[in-house]
C-alpha positions as CSV (number, residue, x, y, z in Angstrom):
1,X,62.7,100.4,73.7
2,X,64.9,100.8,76.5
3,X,64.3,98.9,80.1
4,X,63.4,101.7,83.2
5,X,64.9,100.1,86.2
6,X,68.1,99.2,87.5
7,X,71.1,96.7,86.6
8,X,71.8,94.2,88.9
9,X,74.9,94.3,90.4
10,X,77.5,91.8,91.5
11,X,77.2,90.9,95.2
12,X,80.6,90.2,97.1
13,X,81.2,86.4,97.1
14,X,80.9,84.9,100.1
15,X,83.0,82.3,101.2
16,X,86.6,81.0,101.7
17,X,87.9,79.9,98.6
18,X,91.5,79.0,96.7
19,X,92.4,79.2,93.2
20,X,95.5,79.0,90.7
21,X,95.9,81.0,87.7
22,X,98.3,82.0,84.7
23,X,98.9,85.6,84.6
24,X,100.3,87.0,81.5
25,X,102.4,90.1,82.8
26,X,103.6,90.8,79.1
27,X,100.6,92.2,77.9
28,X,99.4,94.0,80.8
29,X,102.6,96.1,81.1
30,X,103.2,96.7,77.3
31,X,103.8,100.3,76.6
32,X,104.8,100.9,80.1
33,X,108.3,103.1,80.6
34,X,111.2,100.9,81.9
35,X,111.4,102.3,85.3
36,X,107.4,101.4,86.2
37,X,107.3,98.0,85.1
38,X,107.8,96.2,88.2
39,X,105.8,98.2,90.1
40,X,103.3,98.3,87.4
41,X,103.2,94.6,87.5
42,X,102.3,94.5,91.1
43,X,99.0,96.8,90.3
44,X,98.5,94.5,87.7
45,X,98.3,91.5,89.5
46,X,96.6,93.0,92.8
47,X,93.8,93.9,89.8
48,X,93.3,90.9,88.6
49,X,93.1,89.5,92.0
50,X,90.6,92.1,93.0
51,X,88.6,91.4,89.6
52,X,88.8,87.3,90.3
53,X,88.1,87.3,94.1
54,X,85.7,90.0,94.5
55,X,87.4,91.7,96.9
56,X,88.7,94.7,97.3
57,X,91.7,93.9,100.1
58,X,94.6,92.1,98.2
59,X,97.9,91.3,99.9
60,X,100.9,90.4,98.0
61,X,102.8,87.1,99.3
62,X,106.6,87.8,99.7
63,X,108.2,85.2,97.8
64,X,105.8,86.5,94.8
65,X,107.1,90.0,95.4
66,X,111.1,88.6,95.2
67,X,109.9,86.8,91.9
68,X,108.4,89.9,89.9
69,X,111.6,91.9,90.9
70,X,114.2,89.1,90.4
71,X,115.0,89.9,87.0
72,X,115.3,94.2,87.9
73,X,112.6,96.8,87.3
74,X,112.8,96.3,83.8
75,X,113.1,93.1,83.0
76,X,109.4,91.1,84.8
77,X,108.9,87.9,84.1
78,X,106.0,87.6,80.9
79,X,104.2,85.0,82.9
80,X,103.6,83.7,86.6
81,X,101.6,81.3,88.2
82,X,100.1,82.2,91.8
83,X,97.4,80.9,93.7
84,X,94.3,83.6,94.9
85,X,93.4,82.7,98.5
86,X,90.5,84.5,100.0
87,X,90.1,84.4,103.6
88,X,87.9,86.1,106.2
89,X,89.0,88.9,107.8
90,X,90.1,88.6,111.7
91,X,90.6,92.8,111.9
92,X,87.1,94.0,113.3
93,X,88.4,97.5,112.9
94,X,87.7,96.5,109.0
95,X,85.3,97.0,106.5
96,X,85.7,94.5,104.4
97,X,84.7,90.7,105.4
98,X,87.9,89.0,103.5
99,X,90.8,89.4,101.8
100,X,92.9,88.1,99.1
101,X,96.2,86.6,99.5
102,X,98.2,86.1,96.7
103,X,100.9,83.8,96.7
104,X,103.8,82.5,94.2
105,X,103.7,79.0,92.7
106,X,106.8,77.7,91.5
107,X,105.8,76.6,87.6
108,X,108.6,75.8,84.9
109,X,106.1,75.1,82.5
110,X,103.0,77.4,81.4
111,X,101.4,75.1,78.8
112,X,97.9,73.3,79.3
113,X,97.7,75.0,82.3
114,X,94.1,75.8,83.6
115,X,92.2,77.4,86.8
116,X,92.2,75.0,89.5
117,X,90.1,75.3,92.1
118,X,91.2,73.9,95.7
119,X,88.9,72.3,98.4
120,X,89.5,71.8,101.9
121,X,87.4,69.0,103.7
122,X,87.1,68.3,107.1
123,X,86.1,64.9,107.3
124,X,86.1,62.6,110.1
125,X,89.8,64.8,111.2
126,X,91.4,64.4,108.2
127,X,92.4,67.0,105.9
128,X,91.7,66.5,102.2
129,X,92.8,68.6,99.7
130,X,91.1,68.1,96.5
131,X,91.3,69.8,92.9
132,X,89.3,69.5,90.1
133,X,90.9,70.7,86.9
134,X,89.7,70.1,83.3
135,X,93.2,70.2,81.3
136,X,94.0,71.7,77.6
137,X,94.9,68.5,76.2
138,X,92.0,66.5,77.5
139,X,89.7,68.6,75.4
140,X,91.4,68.6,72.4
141,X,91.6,64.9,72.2
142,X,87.7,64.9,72.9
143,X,87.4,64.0,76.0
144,X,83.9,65.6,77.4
145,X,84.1,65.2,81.2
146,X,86.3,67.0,83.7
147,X,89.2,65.2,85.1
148,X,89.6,65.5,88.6
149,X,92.9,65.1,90.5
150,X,94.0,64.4,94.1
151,X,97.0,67.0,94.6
152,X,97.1,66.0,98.0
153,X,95.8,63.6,100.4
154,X,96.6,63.1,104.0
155,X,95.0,60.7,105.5
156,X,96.7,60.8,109.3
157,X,94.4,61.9,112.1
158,X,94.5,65.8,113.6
159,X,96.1,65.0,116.9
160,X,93.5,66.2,119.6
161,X,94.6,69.0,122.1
């Protein structure tokens, strides 16, 4: 028996939020003719973006623009770390509420790599910078519970205007 009514549909998430992730660029260009790859990389990667943040404005950061094409059309790197920042939108000409900033993170070293989420707090005017990250080898050794991780702490005050 089939169900009248209609699917629910994803909402747009709502929120500023950060994130870093592993993209594997060799299987999303396979098959793809030597003078498209590059390019075909970037749509890749605005894609996934899109598909991640939930939005549908994605910007490509500069420095992860030089990386894709640093090895020629041709030649794009099979993997690449960047980090998925969405952010409001201060154009009021625009339709869409935020948009996604993608940006290049240096990385030597794809293995046991996970999504990390990134937090800013405001507390008491400091900045903390907080990511939780549950890693590859933690799990396989049986450890049940998340490991979290200060990246970043700085602890000096916001000086006042």
């Amino acid at each position: 028996m089939v169900q009248s009514g209609t699917k629910a549909r994803r909402t747009a998430r709502k929120g500023v939020a950060t994130r870093e992730y592993t993209i594997h660029l060799h299987k999303r260009i396979h098959g793809v003719g030597f003078k498209r790859r590059a390019p075909r990389a970037i749509k890749e990667i605005k894609m996934f973006a899109k598909k991640m943040m939930g939005t549908e404005d994605v910007r490509i950061g500069v420095r992860l623009n030089q990386f894709i094409w640093s090895k020629g059309v041709r030649n794009v790197p099979y993997r690449v770390r960047v980090r998925l920042a969405r952010k409001a939108n201060k154009d009021a000409d625009s339709i869409h509420k935020f948009y996604t900033l993608v940006t290049f993170v240096p990385c030597t070293d794809f293995k046991g790599k996970q999504i990390i989420n990134l937090y800013l707090e405001h507390s008491d005017g400091c900045i903390v910078i907080t990511s939780y990250i549950v890693w590859h080898h933690a799990l396989h050794f049986g450890v049940r519970s998340s490991i979290s991780l200060n990246l970043f702490t700085n602890h000096s005050k916001i000086p006042s205007s």
